[in-house]
PDB file of N, CA, C, O and CB in Angstrom:
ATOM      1  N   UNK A   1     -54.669   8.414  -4.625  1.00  0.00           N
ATOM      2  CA  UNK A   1     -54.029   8.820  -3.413  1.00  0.00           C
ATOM      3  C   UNK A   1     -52.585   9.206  -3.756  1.00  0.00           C
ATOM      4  O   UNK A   1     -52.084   8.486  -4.620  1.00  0.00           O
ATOM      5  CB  UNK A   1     -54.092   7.694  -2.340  1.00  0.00           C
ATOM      6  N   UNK A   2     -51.809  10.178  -3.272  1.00  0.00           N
ATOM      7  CA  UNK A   2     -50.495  10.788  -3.214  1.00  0.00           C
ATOM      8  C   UNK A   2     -49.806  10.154  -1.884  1.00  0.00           C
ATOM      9  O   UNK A   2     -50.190   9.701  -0.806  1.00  0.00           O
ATOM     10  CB  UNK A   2     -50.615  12.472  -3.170  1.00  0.00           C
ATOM     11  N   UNK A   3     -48.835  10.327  -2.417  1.00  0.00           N
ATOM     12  CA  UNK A   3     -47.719   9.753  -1.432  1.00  0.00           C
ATOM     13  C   UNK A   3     -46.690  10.512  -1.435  1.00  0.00           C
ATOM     14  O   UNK A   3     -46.309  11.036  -2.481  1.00  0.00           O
ATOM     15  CB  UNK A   3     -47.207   8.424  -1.710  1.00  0.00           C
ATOM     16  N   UNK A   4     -46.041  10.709  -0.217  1.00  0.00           N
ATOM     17  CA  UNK A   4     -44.716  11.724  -0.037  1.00  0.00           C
ATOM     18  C   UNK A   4     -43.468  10.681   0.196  1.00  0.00           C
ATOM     19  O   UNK A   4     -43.840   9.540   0.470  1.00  0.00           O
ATOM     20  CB  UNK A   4     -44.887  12.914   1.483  1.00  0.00           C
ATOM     21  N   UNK A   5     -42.304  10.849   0.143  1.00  0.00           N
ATOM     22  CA  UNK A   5     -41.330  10.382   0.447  1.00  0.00           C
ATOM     23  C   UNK A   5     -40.025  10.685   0.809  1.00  0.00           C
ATOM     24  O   UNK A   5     -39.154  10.617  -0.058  1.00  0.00           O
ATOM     25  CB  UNK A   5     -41.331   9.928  -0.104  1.00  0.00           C
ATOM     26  N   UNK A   6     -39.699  11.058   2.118  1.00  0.00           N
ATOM     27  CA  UNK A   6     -38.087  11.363   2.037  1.00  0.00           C
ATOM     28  C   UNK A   6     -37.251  10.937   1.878  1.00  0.00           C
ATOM     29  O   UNK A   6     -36.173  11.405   2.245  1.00  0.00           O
ATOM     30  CB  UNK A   6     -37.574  11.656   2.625  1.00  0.00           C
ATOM     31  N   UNK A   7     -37.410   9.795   1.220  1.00  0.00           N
ATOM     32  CA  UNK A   7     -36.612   8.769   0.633  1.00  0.00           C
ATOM     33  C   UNK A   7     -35.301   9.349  -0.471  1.00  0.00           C
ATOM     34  O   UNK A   7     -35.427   9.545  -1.679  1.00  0.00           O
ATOM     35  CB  UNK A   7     -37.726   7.809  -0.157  1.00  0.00           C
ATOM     36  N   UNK A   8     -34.387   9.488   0.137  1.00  0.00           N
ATOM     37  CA  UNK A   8     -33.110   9.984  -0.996  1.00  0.00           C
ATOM     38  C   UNK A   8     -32.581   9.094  -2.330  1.00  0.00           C
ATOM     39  O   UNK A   8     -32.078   9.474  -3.387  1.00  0.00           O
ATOM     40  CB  UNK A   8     -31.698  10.103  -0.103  1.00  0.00           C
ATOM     41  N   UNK A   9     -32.854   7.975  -1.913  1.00  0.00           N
ATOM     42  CA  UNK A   9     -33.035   7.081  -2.966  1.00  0.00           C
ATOM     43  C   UNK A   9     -33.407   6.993  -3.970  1.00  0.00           C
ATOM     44  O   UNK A   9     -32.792   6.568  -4.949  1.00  0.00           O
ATOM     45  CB  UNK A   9     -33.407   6.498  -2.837  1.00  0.00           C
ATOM     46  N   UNK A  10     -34.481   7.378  -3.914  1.00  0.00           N
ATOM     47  CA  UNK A  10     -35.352   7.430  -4.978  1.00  0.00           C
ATOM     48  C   UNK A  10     -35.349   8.847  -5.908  1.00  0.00           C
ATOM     49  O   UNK A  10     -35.814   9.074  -7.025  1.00  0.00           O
ATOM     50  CB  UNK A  10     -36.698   7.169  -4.360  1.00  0.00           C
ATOM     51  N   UNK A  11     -34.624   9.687  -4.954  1.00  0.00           N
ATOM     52  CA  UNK A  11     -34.606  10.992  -6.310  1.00  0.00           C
ATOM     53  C   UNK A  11     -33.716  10.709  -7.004  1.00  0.00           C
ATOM     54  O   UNK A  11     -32.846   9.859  -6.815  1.00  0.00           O
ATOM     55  CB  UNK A  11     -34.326  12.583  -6.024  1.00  0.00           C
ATOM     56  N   UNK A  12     -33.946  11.781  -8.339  1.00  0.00           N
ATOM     57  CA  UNK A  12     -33.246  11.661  -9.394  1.00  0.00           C
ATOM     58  C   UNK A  12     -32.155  13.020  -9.712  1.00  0.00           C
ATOM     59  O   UNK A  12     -31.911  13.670 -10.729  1.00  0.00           O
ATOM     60  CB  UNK A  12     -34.297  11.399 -10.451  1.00  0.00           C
ATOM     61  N   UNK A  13     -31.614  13.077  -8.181  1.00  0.00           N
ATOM     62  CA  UNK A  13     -30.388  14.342  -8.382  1.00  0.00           C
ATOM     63  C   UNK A  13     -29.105  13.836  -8.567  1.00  0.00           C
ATOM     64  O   UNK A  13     -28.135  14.544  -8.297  1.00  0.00           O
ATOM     65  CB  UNK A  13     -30.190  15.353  -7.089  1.00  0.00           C
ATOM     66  N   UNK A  14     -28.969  12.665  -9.006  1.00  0.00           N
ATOM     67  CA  UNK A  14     -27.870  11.894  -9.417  1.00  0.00           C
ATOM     68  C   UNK A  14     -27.001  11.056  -8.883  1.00  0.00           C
ATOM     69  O   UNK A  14     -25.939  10.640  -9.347  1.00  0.00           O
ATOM     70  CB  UNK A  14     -27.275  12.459  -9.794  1.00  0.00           C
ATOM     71  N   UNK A  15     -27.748  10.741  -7.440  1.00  0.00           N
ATOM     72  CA  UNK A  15     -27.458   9.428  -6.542  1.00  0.00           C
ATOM     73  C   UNK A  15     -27.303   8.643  -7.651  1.00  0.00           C
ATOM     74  O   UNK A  15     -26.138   8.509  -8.026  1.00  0.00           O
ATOM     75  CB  UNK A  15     -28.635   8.838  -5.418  1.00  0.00           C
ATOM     76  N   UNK A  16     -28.293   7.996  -8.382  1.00  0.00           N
ATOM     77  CA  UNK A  16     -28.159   6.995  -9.625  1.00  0.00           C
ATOM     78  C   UNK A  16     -26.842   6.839 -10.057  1.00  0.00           C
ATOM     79  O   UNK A  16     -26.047   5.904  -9.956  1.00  0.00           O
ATOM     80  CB  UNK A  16     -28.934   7.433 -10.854  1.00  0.00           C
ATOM     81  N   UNK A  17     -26.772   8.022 -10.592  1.00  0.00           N
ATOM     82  CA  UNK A  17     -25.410   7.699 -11.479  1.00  0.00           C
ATOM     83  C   UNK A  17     -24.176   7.848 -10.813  1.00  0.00           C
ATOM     84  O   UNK A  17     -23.146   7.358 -11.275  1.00  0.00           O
ATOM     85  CB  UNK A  17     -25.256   8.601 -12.694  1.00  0.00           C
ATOM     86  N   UNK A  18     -24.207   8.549  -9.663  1.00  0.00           N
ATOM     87  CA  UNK A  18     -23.077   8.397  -8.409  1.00  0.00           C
ATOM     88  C   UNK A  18     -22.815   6.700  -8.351  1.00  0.00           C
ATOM     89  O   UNK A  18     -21.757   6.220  -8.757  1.00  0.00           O
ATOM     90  CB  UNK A  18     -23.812   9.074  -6.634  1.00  0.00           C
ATOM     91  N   UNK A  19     -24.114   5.717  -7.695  1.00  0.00           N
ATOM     92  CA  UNK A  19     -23.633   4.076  -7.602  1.00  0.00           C
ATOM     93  C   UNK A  19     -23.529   3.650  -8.602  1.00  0.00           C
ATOM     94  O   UNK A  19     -23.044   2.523  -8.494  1.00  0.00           O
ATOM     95  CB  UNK A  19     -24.393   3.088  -6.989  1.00  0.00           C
ATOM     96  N   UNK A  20     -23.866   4.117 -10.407  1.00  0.00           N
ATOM     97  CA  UNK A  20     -23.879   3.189 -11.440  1.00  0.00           C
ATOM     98  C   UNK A  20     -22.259   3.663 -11.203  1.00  0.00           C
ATOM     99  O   UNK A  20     -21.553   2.672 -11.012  1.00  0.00           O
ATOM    100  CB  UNK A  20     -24.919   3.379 -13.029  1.00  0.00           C
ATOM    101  N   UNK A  21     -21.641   4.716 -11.176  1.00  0.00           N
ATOM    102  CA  UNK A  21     -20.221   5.064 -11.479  1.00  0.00           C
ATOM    103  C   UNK A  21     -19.271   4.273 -10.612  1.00  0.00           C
ATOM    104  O   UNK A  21     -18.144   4.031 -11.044  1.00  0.00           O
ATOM    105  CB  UNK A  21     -19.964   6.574 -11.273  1.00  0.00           C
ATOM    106  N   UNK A  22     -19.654   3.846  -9.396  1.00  0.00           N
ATOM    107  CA  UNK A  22     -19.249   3.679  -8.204  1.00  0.00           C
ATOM    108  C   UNK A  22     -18.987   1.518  -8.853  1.00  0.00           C
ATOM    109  O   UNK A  22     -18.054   0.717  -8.915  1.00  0.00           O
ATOM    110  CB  UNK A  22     -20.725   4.417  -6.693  1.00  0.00           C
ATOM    111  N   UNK A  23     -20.376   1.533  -9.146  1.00  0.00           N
ATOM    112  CA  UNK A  23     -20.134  -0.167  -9.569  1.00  0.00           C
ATOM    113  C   UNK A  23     -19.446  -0.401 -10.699  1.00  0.00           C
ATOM    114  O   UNK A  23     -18.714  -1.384 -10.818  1.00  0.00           O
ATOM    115  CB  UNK A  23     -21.429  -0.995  -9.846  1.00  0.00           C
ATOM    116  N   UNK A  24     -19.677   0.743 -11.897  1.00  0.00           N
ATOM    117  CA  UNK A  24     -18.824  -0.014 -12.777  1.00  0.00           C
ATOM    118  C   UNK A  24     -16.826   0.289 -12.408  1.00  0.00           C
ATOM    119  O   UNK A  24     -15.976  -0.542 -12.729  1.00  0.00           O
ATOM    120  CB  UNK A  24     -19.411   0.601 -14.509  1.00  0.00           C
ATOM    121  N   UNK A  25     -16.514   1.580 -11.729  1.00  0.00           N
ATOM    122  CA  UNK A  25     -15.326   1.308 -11.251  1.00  0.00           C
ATOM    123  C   UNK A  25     -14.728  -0.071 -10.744  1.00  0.00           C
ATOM    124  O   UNK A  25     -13.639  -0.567 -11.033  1.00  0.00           O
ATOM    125  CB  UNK A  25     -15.279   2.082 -10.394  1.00  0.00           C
ATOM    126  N   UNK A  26     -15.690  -0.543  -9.939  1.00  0.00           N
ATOM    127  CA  UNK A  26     -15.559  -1.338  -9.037  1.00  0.00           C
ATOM    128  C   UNK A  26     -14.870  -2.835 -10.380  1.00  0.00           C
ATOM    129  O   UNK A  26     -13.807  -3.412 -10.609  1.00  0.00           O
ATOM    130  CB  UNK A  26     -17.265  -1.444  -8.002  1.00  0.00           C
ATOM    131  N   UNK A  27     -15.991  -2.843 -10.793  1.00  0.00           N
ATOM    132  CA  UNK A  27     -16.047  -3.549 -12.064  1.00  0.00           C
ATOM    133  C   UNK A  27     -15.044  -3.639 -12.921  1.00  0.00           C
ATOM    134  O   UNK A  27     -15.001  -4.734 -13.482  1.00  0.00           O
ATOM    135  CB  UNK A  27     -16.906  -3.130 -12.738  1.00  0.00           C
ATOM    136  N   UNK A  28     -13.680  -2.389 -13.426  1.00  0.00           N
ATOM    137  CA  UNK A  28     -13.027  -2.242 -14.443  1.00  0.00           C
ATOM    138  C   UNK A  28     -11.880  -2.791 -13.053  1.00  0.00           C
ATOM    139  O   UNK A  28     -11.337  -3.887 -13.197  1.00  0.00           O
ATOM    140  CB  UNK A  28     -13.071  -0.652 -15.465  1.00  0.00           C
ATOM    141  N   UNK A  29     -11.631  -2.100 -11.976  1.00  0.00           N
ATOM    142  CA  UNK A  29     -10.475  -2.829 -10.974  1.00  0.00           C
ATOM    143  C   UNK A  29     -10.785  -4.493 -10.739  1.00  0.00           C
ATOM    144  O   UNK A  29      -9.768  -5.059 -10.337  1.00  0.00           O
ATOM    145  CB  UNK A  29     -10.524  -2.005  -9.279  1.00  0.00           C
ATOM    146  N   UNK A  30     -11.848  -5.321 -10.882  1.00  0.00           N
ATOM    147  CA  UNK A  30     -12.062  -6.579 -10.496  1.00  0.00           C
ATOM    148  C   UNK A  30     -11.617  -7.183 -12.387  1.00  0.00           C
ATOM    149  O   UNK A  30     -11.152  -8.292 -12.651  1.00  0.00           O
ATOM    150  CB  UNK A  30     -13.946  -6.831  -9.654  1.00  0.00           C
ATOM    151  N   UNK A  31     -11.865  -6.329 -13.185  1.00  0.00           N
ATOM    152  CA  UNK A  31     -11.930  -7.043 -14.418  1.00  0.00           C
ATOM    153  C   UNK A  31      -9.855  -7.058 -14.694  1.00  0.00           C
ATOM    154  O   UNK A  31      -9.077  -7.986 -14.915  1.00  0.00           O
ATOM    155  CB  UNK A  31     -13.193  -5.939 -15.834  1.00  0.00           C
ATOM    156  N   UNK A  32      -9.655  -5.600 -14.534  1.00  0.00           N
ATOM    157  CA  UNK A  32      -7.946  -5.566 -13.997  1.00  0.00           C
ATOM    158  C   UNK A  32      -7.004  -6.654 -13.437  1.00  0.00           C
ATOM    159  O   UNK A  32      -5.923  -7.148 -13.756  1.00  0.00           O
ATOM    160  CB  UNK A  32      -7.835  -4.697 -12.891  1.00  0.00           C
ATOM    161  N   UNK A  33      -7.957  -6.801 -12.413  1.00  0.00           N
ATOM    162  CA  UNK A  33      -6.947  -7.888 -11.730  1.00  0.00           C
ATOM    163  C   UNK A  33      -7.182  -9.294 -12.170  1.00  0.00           C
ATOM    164  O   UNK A  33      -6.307 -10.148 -12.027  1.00  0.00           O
ATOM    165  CB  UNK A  33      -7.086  -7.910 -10.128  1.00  0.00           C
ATOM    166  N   UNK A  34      -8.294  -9.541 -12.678  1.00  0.00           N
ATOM    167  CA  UNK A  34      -8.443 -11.048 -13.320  1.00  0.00           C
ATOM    168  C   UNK A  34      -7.792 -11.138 -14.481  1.00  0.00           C
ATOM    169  O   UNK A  34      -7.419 -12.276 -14.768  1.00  0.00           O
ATOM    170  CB  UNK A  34      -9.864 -11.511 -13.637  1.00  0.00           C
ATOM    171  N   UNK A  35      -7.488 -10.098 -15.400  1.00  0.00           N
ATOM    172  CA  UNK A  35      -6.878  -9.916 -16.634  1.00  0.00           C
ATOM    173  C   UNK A  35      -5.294 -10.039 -15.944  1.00  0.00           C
ATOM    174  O   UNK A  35      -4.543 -10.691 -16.671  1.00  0.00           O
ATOM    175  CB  UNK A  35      -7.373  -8.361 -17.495  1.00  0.00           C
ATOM    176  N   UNK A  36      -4.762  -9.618 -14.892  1.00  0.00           N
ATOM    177  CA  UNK A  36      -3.718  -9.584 -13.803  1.00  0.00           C
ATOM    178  C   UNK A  36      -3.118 -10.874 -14.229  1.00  0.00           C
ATOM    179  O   UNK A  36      -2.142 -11.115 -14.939  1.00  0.00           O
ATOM    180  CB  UNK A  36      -4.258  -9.507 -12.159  1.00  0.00           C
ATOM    181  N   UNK A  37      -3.946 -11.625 -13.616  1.00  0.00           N
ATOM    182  CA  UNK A  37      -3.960 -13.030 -12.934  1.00  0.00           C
ATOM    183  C   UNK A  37      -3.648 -13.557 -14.446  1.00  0.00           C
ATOM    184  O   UNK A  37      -2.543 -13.935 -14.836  1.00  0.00           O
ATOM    185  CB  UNK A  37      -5.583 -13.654 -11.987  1.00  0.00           C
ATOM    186  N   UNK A  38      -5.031 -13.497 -15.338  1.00  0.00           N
ATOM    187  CA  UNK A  38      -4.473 -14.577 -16.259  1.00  0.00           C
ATOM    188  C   UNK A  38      -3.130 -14.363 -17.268  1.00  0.00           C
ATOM    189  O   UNK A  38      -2.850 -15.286 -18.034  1.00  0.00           O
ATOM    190  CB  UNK A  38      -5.632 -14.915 -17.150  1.00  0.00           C
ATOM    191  N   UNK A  39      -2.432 -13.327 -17.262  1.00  0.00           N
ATOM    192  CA  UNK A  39      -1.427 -12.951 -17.936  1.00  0.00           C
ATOM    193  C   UNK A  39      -0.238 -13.228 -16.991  1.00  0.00           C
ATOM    194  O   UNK A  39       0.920 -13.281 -17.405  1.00  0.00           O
ATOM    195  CB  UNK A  39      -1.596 -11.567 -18.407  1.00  0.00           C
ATOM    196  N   UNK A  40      -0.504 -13.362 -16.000  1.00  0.00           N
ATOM    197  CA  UNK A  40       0.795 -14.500 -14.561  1.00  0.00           C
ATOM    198  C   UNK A  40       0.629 -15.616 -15.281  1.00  0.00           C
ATOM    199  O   UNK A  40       1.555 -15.758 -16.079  1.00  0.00           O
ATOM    200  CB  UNK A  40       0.209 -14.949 -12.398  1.00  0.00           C
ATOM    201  N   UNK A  41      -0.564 -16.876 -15.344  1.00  0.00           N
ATOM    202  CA  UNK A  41      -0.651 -17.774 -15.726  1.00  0.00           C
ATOM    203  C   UNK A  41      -0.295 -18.069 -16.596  1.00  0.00           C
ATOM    204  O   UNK A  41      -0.072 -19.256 -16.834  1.00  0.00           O
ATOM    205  CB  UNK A  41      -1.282 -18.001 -15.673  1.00  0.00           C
ATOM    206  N   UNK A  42      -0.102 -17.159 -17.400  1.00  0.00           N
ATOM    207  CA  UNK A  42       0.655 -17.695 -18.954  1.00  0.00           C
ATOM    208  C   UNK A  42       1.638 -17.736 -19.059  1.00  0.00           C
ATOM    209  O   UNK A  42       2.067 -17.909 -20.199  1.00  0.00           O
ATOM    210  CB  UNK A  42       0.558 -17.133 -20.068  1.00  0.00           C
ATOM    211  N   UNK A  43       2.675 -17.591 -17.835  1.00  0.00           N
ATOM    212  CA  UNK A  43       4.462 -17.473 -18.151  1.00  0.00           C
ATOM    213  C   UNK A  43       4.572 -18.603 -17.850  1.00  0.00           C
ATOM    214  O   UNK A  43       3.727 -19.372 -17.392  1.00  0.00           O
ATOM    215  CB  UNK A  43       5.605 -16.461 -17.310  1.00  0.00           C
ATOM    216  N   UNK A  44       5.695 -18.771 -18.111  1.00  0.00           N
ATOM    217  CA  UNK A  44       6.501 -20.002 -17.815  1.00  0.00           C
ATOM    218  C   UNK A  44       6.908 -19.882 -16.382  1.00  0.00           C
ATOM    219  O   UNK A  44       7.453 -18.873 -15.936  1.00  0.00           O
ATOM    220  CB  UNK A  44       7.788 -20.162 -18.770  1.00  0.00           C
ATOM    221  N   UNK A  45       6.597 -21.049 -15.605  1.00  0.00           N
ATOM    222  CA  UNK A  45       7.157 -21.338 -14.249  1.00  0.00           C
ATOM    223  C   UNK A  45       8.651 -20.447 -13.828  1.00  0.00           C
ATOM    224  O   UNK A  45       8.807 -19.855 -12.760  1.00  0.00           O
ATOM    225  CB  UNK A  45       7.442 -23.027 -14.248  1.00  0.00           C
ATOM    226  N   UNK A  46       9.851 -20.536 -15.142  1.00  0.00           N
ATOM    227  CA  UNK A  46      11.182 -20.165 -15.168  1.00  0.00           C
ATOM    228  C   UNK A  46      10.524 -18.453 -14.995  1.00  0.00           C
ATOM    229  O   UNK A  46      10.660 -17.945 -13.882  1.00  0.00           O
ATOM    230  CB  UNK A  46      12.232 -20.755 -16.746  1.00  0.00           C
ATOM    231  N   UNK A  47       9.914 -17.716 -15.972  1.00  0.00           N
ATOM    232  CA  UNK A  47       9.181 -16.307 -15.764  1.00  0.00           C
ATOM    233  C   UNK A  47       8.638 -15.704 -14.667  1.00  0.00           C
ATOM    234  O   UNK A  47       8.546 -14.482 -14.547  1.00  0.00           O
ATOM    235  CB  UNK A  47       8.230 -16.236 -16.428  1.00  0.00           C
ATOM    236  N   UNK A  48       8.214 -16.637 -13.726  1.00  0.00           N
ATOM    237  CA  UNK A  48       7.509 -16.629 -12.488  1.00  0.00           C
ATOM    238  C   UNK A  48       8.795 -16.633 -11.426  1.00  0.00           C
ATOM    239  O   UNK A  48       8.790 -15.971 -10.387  1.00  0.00           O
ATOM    240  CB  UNK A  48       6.405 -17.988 -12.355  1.00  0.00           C
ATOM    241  N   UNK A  49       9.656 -17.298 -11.760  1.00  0.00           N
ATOM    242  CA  UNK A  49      10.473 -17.397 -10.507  1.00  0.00           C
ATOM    243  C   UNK A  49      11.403 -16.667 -10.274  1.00  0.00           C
ATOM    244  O   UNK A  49      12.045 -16.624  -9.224  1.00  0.00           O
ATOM    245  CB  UNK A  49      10.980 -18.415 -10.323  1.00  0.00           C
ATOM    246  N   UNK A  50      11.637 -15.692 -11.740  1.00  0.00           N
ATOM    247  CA  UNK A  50      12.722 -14.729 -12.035  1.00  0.00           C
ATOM    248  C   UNK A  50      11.718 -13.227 -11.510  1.00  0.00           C
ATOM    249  O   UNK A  50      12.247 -12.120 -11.409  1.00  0.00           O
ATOM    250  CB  UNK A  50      13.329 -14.834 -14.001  1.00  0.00           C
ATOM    251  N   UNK A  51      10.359 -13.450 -11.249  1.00  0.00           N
ATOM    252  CA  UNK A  51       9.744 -12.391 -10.786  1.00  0.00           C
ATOM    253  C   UNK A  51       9.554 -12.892  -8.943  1.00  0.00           C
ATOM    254  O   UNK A  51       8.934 -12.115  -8.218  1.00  0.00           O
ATOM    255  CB  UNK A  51       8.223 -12.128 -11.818  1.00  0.00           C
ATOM    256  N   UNK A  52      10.033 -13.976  -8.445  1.00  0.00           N
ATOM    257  CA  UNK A  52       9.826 -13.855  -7.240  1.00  0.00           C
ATOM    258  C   UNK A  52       8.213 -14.339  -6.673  1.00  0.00           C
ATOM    259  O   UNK A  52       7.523 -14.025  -5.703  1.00  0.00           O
ATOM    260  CB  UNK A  52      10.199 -12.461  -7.034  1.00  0.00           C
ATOM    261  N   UNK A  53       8.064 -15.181  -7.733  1.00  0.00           N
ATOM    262  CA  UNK A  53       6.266 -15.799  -7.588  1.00  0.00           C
ATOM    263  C   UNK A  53       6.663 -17.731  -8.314  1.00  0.00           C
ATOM    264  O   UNK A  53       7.453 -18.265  -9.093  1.00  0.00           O
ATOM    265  CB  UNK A  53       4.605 -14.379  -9.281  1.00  0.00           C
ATOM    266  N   UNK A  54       5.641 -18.078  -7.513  1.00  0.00           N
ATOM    267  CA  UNK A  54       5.275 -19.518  -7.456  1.00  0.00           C
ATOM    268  C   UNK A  54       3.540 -19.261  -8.158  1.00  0.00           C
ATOM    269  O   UNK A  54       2.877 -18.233  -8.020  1.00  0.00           O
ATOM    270  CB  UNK A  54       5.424 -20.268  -5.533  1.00  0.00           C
ATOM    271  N   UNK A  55       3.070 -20.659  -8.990  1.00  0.00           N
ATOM    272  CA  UNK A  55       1.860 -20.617  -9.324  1.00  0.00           C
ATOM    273  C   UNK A  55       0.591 -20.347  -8.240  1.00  0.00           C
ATOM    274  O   UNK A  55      -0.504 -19.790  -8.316  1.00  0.00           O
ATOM    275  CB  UNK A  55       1.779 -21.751  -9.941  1.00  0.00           C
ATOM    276  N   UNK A  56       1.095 -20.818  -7.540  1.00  0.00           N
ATOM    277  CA  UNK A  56      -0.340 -21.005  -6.080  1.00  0.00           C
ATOM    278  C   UNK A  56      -0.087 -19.465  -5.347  1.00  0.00           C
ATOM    279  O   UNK A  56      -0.885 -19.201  -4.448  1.00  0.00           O
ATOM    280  CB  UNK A  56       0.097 -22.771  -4.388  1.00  0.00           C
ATOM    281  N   UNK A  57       0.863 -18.527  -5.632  1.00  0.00           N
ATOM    282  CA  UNK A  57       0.757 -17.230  -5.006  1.00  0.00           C
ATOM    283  C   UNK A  57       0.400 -15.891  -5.740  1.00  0.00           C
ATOM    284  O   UNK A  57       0.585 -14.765  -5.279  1.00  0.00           O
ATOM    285  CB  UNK A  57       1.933 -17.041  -4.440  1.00  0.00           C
ATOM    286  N   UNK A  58      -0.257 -16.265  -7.214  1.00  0.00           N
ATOM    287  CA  UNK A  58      -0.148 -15.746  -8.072  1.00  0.00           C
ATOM    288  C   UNK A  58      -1.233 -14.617  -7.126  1.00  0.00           C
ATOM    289  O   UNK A  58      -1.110 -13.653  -6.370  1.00  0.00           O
ATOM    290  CB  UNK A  58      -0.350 -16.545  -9.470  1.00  0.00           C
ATOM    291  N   UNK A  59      -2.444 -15.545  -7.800  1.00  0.00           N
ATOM    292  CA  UNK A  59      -3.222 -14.434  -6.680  1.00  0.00           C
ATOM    293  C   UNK A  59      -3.246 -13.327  -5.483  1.00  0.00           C
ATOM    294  O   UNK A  59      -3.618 -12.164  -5.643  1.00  0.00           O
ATOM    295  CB  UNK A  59      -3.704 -14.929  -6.205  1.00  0.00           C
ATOM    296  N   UNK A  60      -2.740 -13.940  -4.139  1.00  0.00           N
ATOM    297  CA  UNK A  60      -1.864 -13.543  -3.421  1.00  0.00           C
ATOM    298  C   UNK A  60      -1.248 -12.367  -4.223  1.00  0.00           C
ATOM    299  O   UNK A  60      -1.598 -11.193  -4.095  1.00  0.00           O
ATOM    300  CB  UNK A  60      -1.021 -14.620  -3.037  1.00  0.00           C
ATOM    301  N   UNK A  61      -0.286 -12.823  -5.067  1.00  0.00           N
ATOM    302  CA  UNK A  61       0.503 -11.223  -5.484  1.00  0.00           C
ATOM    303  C   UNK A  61      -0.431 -10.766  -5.865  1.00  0.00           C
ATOM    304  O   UNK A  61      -0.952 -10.195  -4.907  1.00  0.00           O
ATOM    305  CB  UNK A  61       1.700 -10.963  -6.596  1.00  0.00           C
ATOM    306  N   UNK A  62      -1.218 -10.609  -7.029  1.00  0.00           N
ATOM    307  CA  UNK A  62      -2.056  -9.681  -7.781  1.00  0.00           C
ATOM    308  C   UNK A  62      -3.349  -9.082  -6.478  1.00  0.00           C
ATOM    309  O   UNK A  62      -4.091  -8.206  -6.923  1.00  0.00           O
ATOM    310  CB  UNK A  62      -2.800 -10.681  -9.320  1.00  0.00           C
ATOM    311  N   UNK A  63      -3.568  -9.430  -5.255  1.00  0.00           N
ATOM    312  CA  UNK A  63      -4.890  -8.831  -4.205  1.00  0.00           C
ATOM    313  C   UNK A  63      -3.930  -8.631  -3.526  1.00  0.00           C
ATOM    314  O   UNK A  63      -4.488  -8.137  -2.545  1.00  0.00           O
ATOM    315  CB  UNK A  63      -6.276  -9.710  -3.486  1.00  0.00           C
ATOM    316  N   UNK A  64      -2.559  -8.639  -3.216  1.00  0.00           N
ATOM    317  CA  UNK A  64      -2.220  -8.093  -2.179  1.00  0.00           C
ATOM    318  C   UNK A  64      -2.043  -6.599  -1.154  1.00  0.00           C
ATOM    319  O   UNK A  64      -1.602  -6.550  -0.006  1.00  0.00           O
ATOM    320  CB  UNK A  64      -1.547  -8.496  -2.382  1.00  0.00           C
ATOM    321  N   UNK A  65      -2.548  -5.462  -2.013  1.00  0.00           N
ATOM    322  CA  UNK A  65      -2.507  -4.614  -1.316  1.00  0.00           C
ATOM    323  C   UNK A  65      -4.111  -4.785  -0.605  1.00  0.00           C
ATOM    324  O   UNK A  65      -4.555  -3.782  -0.047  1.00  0.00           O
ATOM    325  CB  UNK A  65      -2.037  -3.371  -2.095  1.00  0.00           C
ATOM    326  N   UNK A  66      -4.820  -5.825  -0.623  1.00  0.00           N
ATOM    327  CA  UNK A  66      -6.303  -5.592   0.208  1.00  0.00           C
ATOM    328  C   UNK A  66      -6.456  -6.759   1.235  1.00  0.00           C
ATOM    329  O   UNK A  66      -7.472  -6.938   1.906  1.00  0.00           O
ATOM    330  CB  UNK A  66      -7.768  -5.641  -0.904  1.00  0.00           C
ATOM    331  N   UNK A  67      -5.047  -7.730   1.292  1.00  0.00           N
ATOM    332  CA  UNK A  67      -5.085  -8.173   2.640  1.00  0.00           C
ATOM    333  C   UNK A  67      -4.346  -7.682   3.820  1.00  0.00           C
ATOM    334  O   UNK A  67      -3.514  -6.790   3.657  1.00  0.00           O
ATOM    335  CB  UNK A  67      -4.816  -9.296   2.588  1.00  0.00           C
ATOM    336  N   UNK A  68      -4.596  -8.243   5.149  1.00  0.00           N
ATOM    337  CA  UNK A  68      -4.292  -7.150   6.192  1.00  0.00           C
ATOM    338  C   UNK A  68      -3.267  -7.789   7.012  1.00  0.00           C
ATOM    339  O   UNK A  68      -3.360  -8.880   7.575  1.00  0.00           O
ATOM    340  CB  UNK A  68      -5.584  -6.663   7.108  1.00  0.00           C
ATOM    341  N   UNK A  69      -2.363  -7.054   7.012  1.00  0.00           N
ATOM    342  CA  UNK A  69      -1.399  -7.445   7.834  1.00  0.00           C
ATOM    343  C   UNK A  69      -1.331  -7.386   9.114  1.00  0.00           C
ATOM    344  O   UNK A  69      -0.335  -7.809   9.700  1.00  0.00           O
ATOM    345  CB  UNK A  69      -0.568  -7.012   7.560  1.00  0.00           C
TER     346      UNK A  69
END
């Protein structure tokens, strides 16, 4: 038996590689900012405070353009 499908999904006109491109972006900005983060963590408290950051806001600084004011 044959089966039809208008399913866009499933073709292969390069939706695929449109979301593989789409996730691994996603992927190199999440890997960015954790690499962010742990290179904050490694200064010295005195390094942190001459930049205007405390340990517990590190985060905070490094996501802050994606919370909402």
């Amino acid at each position: 038996m044959t089966y039809y499908t208008n399913d866009l999904s499933t073709r292969t006109d390069g939706g695929f590689w449109r979301r593989m491109a789409a996730g691994f972006g996603a992927y190199l900005e999440r890997r960015s900012r954790i690499d962010r983060i742990t290179a904050l963590h490694a200064k010295t408290d005195g390094e942190l405070a001459e930049m205007g950051l405390t340990r517990d806001r590190i985060a905070h600084h490094v996501f802050r353009d994606l919370t909402a004011i």
